[in-house]
N, CA and C atoms of all chains as a GROMACS GRO file, in nm:
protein
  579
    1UNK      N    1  -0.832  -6.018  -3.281
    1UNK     CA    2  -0.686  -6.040  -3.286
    1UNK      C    3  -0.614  -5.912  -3.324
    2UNK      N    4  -0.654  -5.843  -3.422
    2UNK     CA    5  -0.603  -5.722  -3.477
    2UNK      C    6  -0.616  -5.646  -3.394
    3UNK      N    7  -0.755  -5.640  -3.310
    3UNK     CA    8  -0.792  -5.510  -3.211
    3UNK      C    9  -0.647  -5.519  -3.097
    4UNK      N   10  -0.694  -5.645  -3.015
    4UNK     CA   11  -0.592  -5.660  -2.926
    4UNK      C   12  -0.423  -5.594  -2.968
    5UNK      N   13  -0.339  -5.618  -3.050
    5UNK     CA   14  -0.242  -5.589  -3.128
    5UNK      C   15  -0.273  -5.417  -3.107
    6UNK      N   16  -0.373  -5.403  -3.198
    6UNK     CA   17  -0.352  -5.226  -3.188
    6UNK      C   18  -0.337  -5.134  -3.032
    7UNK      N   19  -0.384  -5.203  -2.928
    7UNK     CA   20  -0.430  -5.155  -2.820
    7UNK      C   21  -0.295  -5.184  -2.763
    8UNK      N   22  -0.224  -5.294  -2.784
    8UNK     CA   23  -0.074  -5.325  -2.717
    8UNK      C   24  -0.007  -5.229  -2.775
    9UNK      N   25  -0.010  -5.171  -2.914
    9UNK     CA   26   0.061  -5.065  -3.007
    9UNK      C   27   0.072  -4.938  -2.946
   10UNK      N   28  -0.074  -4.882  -2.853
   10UNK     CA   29  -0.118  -4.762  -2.831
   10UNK      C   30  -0.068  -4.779  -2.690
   11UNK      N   31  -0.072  -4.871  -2.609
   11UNK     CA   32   0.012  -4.825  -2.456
   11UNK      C   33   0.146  -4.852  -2.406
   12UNK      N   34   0.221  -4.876  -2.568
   12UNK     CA   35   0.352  -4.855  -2.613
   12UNK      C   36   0.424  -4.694  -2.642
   13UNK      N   37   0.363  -4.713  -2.697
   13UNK     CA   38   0.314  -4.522  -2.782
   13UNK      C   39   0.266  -4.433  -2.671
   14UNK      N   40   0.181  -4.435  -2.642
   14UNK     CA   41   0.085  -4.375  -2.575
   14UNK      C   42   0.211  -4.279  -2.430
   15UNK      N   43   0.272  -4.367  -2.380
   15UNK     CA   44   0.398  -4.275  -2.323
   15UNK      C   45   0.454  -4.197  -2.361
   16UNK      N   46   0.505  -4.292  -2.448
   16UNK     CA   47   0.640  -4.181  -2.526
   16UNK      C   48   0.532  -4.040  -2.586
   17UNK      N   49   0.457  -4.045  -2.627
   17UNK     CA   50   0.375  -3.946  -2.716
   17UNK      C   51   0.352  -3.814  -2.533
   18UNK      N   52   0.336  -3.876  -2.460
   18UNK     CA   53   0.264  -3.812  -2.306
   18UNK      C   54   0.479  -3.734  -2.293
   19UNK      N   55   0.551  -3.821  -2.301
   19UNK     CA   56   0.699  -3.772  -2.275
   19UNK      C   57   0.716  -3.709  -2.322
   20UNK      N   58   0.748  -3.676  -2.460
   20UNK     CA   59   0.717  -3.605  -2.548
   20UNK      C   60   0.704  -3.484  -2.543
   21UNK      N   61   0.577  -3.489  -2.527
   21UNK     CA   62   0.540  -3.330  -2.458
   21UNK      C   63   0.580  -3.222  -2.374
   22UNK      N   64   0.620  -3.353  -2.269
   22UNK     CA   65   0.692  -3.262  -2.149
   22UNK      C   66   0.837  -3.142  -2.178
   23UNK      N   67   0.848  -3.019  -2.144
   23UNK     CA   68   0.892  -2.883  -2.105
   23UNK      C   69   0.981  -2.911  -1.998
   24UNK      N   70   1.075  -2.904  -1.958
   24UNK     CA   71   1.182  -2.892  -1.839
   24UNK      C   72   1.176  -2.710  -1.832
   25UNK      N   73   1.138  -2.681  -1.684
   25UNK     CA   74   1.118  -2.496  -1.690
   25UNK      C   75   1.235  -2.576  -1.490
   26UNK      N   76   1.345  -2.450  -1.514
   26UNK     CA   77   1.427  -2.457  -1.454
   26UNK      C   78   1.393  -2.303  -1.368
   27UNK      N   79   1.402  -2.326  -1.233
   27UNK     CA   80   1.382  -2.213  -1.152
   27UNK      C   81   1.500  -2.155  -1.116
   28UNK      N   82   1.524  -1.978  -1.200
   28UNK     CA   83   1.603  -1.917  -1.204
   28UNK      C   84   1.691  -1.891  -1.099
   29UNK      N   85   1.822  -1.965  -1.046
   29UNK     CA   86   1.851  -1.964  -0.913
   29UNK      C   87   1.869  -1.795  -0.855
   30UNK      N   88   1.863  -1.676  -0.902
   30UNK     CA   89   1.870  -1.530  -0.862
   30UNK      C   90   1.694  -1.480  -0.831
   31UNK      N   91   1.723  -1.472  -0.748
   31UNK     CA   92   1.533  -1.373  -0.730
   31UNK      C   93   1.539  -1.289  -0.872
   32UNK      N   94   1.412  -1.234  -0.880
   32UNK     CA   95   1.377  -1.154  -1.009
   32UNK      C   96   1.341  -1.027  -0.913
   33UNK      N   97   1.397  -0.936  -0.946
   33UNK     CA   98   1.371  -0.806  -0.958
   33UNK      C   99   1.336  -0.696  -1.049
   34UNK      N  100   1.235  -0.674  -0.990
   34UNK     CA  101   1.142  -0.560  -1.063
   34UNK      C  102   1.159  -0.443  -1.013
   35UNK      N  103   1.190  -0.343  -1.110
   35UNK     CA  104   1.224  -0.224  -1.100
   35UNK      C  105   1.100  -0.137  -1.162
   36UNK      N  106   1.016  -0.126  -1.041
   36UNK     CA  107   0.916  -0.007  -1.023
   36UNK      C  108   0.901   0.104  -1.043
   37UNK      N  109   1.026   0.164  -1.029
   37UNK     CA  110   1.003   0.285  -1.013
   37UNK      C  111   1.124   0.373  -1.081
   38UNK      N  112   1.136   0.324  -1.214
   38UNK     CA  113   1.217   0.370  -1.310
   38UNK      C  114   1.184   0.445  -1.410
   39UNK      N  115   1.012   0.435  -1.413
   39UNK     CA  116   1.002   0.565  -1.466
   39UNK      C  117   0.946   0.697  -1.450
   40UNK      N  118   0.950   0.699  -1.290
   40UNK     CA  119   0.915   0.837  -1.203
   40UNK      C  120   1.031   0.912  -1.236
   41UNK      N  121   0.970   1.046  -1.348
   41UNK     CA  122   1.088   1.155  -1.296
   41UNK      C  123   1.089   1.220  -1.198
   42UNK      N  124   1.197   1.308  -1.164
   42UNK     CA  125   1.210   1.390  -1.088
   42UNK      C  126   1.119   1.509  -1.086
   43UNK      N  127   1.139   1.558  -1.222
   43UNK     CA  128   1.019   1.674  -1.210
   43UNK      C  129   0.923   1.693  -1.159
   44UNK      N  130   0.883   1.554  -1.229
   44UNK     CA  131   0.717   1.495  -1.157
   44UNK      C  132   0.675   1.474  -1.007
   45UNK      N  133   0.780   1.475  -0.967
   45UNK     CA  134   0.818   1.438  -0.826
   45UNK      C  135   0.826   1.568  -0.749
   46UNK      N  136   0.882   1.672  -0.803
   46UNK     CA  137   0.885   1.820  -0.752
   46UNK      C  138   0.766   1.859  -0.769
   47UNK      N  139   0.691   1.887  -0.885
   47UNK     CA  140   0.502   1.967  -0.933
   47UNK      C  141   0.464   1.885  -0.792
   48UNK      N  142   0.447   1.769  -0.764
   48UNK     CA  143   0.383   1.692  -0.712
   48UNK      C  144   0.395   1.714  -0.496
   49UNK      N  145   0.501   1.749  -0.482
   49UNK     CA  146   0.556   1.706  -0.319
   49UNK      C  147   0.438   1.826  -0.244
   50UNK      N  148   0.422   1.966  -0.328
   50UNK     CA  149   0.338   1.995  -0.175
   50UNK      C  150   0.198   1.941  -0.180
   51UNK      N  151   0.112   1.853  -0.280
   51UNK     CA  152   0.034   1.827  -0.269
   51UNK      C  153   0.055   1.685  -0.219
   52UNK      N  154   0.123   1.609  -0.187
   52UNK     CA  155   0.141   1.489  -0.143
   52UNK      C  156   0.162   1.572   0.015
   53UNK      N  157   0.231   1.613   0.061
   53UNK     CA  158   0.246   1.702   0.170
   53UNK      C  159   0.127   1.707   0.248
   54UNK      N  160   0.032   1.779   0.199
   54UNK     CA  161  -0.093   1.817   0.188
   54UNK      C  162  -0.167   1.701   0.211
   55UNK      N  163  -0.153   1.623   0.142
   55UNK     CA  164  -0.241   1.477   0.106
   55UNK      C  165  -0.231   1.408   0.284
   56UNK      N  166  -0.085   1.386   0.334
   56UNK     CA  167  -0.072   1.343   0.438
   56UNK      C  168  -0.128   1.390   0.530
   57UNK      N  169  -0.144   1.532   0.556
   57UNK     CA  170  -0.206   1.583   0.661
   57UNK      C  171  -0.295   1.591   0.663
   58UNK      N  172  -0.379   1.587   0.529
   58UNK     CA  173  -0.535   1.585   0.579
   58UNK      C  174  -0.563   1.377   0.586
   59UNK      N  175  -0.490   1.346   0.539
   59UNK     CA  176  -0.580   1.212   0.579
   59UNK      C  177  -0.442   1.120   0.682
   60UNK      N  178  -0.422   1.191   0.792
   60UNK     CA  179  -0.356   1.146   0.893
   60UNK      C  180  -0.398   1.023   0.964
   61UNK      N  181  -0.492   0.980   0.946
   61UNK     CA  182  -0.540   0.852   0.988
   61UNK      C  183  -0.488   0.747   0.919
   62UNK      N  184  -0.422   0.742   0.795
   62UNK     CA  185  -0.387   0.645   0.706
   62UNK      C  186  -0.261   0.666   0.682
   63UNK      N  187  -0.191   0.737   0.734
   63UNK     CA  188  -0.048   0.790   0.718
   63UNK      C  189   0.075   0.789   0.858
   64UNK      N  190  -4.728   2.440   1.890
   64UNK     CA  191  -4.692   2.323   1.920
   64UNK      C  192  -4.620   2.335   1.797
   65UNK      N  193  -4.621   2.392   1.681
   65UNK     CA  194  -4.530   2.442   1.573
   65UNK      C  195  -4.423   2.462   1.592
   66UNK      N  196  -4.405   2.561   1.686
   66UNK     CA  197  -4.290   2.566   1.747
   66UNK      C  198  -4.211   2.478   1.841
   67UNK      N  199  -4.282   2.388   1.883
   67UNK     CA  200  -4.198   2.272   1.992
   67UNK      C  201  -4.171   2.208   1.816
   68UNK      N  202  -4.243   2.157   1.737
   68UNK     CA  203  -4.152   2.057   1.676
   68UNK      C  204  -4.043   2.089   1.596
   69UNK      N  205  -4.070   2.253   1.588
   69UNK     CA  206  -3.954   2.298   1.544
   69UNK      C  207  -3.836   2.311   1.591
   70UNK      N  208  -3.834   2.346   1.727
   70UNK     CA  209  -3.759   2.335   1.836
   70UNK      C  210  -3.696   2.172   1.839
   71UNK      N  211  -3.777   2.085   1.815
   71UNK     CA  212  -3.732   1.898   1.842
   71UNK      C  213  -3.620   1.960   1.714
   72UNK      N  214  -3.671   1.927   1.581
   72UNK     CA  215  -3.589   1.956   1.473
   72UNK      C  216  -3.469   2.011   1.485
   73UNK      N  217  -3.410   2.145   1.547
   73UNK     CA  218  -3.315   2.178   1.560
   73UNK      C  219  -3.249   2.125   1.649
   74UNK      N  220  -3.318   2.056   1.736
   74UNK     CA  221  -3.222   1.949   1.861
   74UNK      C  222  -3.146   1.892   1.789
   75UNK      N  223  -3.224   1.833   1.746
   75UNK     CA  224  -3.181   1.711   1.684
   75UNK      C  225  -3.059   1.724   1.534
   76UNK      N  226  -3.092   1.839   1.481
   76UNK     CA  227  -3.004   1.902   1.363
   76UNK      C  228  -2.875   1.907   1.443
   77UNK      N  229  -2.884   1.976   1.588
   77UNK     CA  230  -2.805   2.039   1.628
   77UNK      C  231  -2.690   1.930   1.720
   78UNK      N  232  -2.794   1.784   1.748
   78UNK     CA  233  -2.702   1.684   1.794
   78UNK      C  234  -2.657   1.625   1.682
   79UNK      N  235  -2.709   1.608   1.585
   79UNK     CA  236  -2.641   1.587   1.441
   79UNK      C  237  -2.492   1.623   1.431
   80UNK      N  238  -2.486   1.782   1.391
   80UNK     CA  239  -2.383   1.865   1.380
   80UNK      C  240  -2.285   1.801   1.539
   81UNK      N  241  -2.316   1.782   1.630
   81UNK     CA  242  -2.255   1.786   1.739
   81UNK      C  243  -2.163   1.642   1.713
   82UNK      N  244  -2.215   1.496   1.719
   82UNK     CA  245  -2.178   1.422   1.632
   82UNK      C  246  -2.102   1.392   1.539
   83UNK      N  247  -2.112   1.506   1.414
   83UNK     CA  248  -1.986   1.487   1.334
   83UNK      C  249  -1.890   1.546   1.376
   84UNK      N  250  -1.898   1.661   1.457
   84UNK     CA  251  -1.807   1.775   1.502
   84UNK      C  252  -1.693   1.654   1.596
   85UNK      N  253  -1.774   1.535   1.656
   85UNK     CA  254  -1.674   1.448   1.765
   85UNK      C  255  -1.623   1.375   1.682
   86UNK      N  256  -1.727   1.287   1.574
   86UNK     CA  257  -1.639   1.217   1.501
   86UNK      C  258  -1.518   1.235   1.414
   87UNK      N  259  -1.538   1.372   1.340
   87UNK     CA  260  -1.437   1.383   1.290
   87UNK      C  261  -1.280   1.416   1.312
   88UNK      N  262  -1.259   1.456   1.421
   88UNK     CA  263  -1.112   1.456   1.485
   88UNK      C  264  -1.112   1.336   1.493
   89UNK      N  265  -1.156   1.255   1.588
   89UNK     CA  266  -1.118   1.093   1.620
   89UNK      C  267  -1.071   1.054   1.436
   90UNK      N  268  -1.163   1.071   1.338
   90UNK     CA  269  -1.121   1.000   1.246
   90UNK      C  270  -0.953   1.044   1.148
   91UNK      N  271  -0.883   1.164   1.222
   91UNK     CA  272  -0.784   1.203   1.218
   91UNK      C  273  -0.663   1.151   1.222
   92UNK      N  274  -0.729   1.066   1.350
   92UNK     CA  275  -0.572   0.993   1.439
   92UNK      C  276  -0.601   0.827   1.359
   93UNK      N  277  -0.450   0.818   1.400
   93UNK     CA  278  -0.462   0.687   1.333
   93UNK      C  279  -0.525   0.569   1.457
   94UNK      N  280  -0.604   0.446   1.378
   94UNK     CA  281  -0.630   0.357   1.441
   94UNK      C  282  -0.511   0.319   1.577
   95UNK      N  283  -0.591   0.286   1.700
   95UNK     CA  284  -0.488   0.217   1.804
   95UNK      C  285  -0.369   0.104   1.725
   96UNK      N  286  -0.456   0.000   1.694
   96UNK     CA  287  -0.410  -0.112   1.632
   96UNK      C  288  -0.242  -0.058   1.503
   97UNK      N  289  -0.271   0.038   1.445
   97UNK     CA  290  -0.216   0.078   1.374
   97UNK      C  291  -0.077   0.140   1.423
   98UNK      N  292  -0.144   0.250   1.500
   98UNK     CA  293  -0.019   0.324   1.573
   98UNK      C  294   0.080   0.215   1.659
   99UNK      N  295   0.029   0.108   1.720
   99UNK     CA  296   0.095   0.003   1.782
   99UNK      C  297   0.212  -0.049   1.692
  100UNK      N  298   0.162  -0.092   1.587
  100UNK     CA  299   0.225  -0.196   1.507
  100UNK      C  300   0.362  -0.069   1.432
  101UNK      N  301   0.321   0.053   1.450
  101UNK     CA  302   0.404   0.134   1.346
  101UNK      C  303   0.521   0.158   1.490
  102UNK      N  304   0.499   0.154   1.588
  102UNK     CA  305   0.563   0.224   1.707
  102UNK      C  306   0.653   0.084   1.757
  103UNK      N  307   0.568  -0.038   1.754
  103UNK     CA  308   0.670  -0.149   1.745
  103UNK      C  309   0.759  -0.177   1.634
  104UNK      N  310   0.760  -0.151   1.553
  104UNK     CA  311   0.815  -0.185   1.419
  104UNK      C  312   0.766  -0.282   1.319
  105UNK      N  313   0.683  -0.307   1.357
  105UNK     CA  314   0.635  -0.446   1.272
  105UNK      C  315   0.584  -0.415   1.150
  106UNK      N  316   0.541  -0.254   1.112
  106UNK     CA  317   0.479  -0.186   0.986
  106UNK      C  318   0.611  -0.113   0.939
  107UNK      N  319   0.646  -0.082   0.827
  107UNK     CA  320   0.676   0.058   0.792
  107UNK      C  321   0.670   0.130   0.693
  108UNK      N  322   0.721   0.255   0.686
  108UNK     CA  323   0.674   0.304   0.540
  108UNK      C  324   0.784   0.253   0.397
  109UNK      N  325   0.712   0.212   0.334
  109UNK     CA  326   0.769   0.168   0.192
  109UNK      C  327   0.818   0.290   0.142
  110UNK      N  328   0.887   0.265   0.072
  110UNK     CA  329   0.981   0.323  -0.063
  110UNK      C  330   0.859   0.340  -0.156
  111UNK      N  331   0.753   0.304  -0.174
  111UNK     CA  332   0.668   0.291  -0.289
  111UNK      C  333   0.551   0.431  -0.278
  112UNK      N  334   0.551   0.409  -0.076
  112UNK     CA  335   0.429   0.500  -0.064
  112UNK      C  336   0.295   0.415  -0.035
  113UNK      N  337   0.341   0.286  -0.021
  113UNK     CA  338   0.258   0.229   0.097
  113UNK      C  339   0.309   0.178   0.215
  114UNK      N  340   0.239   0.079   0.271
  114UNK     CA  341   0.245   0.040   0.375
  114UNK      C  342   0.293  -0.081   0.382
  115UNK      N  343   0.447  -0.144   0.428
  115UNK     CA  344   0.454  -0.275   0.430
  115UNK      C  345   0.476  -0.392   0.584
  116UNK      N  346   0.521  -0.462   0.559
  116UNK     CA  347   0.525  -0.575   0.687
  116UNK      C  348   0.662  -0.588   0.700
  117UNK      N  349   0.693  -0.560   0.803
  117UNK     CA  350   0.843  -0.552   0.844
  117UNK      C  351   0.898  -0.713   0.899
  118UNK      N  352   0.846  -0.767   0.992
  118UNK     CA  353   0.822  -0.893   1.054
  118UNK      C  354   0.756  -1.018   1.018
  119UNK      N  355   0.770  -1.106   1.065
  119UNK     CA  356   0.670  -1.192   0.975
  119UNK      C  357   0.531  -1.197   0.970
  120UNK      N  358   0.472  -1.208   0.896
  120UNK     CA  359   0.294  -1.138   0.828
  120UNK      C  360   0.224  -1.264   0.960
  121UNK      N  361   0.129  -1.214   1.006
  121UNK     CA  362   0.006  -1.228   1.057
  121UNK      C  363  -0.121  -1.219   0.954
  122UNK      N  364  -0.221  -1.290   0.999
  122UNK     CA  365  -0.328  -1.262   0.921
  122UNK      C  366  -0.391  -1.086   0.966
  123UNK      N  367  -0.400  -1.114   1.062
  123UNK     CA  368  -0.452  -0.977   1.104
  123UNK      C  369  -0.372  -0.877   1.088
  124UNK      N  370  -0.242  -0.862   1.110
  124UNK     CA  371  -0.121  -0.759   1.059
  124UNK      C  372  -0.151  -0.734   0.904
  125UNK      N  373  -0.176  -0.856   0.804
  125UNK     CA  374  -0.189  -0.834   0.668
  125UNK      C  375  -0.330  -0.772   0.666
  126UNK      N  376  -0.416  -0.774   0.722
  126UNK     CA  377  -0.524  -0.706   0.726
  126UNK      C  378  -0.551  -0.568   0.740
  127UNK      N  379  -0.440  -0.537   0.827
  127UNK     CA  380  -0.449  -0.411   0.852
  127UNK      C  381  -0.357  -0.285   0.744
  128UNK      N  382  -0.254  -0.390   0.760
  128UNK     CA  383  -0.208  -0.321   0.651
  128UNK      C  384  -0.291  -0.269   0.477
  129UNK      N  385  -0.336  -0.424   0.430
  129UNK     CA  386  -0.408  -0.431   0.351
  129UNK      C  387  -0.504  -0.259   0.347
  130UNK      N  388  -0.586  -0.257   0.460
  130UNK     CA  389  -0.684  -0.189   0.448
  130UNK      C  390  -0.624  -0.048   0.461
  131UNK      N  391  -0.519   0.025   0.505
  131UNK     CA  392  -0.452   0.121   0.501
  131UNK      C  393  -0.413   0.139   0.371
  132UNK      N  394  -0.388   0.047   0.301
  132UNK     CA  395  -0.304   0.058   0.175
  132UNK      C  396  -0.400   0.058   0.080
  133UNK      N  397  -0.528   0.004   0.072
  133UNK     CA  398  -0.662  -0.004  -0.006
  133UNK      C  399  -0.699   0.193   0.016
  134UNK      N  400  -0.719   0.200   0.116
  134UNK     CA  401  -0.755   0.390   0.149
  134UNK      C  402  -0.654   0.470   0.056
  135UNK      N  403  -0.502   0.401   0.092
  135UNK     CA  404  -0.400   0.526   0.073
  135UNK      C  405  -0.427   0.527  -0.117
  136UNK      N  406  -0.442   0.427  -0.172
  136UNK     CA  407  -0.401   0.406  -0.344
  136UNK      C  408  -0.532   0.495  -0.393
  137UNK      N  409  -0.662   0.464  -0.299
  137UNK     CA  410  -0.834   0.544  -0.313
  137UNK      C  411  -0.706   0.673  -0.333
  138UNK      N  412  -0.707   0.744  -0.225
  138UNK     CA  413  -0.654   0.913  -0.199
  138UNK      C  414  -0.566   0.947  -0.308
  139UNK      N  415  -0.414   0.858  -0.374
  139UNK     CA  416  -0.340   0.882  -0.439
  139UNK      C  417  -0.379   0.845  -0.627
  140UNK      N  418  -0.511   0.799  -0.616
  140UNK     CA  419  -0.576   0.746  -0.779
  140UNK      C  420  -0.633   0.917  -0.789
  141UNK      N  421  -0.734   0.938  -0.679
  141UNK     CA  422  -0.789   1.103  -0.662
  141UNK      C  423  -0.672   1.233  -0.696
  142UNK      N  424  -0.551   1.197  -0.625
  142UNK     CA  425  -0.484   1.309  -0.640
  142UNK      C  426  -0.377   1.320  -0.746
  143UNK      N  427  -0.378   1.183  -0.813
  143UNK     CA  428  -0.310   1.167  -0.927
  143UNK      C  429  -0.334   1.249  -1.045
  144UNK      N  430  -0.499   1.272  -1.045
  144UNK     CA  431  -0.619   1.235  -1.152
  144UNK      C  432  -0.599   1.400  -1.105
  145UNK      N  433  -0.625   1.441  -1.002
  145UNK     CA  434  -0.637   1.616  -1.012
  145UNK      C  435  -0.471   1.668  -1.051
  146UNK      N  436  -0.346   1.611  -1.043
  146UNK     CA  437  -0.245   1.683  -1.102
  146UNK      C  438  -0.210   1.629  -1.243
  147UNK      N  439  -0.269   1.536  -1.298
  147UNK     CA  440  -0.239   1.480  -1.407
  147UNK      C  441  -0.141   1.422  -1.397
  148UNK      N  442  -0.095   1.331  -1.300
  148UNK     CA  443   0.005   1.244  -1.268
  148UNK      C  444  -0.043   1.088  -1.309
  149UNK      N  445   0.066   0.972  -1.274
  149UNK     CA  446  -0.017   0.864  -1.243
  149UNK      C  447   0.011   0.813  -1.093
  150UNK      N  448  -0.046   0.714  -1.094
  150UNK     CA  449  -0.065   0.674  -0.948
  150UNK      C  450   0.002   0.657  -0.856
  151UNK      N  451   0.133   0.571  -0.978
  151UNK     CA  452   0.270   0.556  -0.884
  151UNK      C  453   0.311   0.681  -0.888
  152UNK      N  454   0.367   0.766  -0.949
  152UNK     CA  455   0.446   0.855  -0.928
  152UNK      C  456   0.349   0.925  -0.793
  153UNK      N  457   0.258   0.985  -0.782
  153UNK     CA  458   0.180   1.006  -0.682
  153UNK      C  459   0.249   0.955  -0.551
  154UNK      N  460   0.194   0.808  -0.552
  154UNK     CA  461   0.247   0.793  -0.444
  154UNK      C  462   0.392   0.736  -0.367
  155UNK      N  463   0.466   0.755  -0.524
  155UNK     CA  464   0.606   0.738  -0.451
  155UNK      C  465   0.640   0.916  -0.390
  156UNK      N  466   0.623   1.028  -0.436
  156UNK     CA  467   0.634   1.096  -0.387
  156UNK      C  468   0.558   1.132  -0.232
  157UNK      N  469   0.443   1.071  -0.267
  157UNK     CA  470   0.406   1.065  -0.076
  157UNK      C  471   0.495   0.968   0.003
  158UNK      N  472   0.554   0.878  -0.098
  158UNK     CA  473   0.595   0.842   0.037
  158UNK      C  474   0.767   0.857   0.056
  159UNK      N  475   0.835   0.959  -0.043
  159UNK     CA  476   0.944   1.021   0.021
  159UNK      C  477   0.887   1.127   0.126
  160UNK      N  478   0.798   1.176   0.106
  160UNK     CA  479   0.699   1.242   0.264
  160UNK      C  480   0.694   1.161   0.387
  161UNK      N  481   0.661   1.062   0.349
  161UNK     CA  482   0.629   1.010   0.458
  161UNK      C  483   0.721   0.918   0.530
  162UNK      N  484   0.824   0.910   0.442
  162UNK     CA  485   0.945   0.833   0.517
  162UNK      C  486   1.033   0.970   0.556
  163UNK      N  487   1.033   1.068   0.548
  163UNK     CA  488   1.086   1.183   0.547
  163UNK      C  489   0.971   1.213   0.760
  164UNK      N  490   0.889   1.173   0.733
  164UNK     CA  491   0.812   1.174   0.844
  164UNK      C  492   0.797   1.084   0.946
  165UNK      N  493   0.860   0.995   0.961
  165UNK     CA  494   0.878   0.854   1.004
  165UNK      C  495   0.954   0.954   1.174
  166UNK      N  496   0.890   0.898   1.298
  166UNK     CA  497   0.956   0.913   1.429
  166UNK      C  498   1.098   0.833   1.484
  167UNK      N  499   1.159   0.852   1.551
  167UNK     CA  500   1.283   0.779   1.561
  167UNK      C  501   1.229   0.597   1.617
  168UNK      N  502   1.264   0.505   1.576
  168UNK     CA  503   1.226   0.375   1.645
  168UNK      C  504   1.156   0.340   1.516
  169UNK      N  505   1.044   0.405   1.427
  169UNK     CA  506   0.980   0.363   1.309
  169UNK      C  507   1.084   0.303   1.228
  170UNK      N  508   1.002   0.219   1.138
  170UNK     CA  509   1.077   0.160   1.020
  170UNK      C  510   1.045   0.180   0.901
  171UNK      N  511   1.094   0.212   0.811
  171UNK     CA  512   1.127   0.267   0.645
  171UNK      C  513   1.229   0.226   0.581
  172UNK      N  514   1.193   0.192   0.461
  172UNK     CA  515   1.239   0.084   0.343
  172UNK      C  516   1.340   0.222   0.209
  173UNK      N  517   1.452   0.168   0.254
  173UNK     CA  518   1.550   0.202   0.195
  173UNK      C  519   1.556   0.209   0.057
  174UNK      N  520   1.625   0.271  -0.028
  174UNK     CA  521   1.644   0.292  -0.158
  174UNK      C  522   1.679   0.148  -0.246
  175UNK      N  523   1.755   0.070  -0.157
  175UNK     CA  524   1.784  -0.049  -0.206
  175UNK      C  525   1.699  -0.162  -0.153
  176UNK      N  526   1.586  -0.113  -0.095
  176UNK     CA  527   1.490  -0.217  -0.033
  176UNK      C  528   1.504  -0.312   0.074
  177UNK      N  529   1.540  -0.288   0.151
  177UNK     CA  530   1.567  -0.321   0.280
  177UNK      C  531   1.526  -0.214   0.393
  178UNK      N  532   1.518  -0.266   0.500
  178UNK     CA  533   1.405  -0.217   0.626
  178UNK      C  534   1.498  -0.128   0.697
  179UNK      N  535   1.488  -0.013   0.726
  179UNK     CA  536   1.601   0.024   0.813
  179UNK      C  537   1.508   0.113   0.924
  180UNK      N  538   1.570   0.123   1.088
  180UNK     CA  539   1.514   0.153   1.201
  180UNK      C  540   1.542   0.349   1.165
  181UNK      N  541   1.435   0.446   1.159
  181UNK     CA  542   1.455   0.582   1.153
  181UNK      C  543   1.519   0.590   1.283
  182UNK      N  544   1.663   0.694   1.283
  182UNK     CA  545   1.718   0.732   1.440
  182UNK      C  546   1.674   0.924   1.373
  183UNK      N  547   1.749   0.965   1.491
  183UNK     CA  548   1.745   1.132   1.483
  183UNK      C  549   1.829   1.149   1.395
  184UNK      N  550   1.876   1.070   1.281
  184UNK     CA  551   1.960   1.118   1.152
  184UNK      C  552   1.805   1.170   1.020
  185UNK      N  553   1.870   1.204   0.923
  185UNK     CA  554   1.765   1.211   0.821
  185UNK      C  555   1.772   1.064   0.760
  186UNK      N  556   1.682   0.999   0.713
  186UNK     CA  557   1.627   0.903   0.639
  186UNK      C  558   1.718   0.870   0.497
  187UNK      N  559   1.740   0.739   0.521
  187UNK     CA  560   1.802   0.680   0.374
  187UNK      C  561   1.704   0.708   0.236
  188UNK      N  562   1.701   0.777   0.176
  188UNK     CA  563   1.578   0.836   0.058
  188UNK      C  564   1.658   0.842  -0.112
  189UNK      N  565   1.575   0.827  -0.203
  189UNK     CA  566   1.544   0.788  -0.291
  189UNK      C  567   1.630   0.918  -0.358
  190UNK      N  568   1.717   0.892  -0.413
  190UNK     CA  569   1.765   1.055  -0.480
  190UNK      C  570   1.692   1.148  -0.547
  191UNK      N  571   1.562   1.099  -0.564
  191UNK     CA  572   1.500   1.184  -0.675
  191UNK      C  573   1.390   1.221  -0.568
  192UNK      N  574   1.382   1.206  -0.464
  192UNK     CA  575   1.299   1.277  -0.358
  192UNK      C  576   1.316   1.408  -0.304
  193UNK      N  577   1.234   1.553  -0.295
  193UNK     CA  578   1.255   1.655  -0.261
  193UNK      C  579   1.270   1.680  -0.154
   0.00000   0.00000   0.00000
């Protein structure tokens, strides 16, 4: 008698406890943009161009 | 008979050498498949310094790309590592090169990220590109 009772108790409960839980995650209506390449300086970019230069022409197959 | 197998040996050294001497120009030019897709527009050069999909992706288009872009990051991890750079910066500067190199009809990805057709003007580029 008691068992029965507890088991009606627990799939009373047993929702609300599962509801409960639940998170509402809302999909940001703007795309997300990622900004890559904000921390290439320039400098780095100058030391660097005749060997990128370089880089292209010898592996012209991939370029 | 010392001498004949010595003689085989250098044949054979010598079709060796002959061999790489053919293969290696061919491995110069870019794949057929490749040059197609760059000459139709369906590839072009990224803003990043790889290779992207202009059109809508194919499996095999993503494949190819894929595997161009797997080689190019190999070459730009190597040449990063010999200027003491990192990877990106590496290869965003190859690829203000290489959008700087782009034929008229090719396609290259704009500063603001969008696809634009190269004409006989100079290239929409990244301000911090040389």
């Amino acid at each position: 008698m008691a068992g029965h009772r507890m088991r009606g108790l627990c799939a009373v409960l047993l929702p609300a406890i599962m509801l409960g839980g639940c998170i509402n995650v809302n999909a940001p209506d703007k795309p997300i943009v990622i900004e890559l390449n904000i921390n290439i300086r320039q400098e780095v970019i100058y030391r660097l161009a005749e060997d990128a230069a370089d880089t292209i022409e010898e592996n012209a197959d991939i370029f | 008979m010392r001498n004949f197998v010595r003689g085989g040996m250098l044949a054979a050294a010598a079709g060796a050498a002959l061999a790489v001497g053919i293969a290696a120009p061919a491995m110069a030019q870019r794949d057929p498949a490749y040059a197609a897709a760059r000459a139709e527009g369906k590839v072009g050069e990224g803003r990043d310094g790889y290779l992207g999909i202009v059109v809508q992706p194919t499996p095999a288009l993503q494949r190819l790309v894929d595997d161009i872009n797997i080689k190019r990051r190999a070459v730009y991890a190597r040449k990063a590592q010999e200027n003491n750079a990192t990877i990106e910066e590496f290869a965003f500067t190859a690829g203000c090169q290489a959008i700087a190199r782009t034929e008229p009809g090719e396609k290259y990805q704009a500063p603001d990220g969008s696809w634009k057709t190269r004409t006989s003007a100079p290239p929409e580029r990244d301000p911090r590109c040389p």
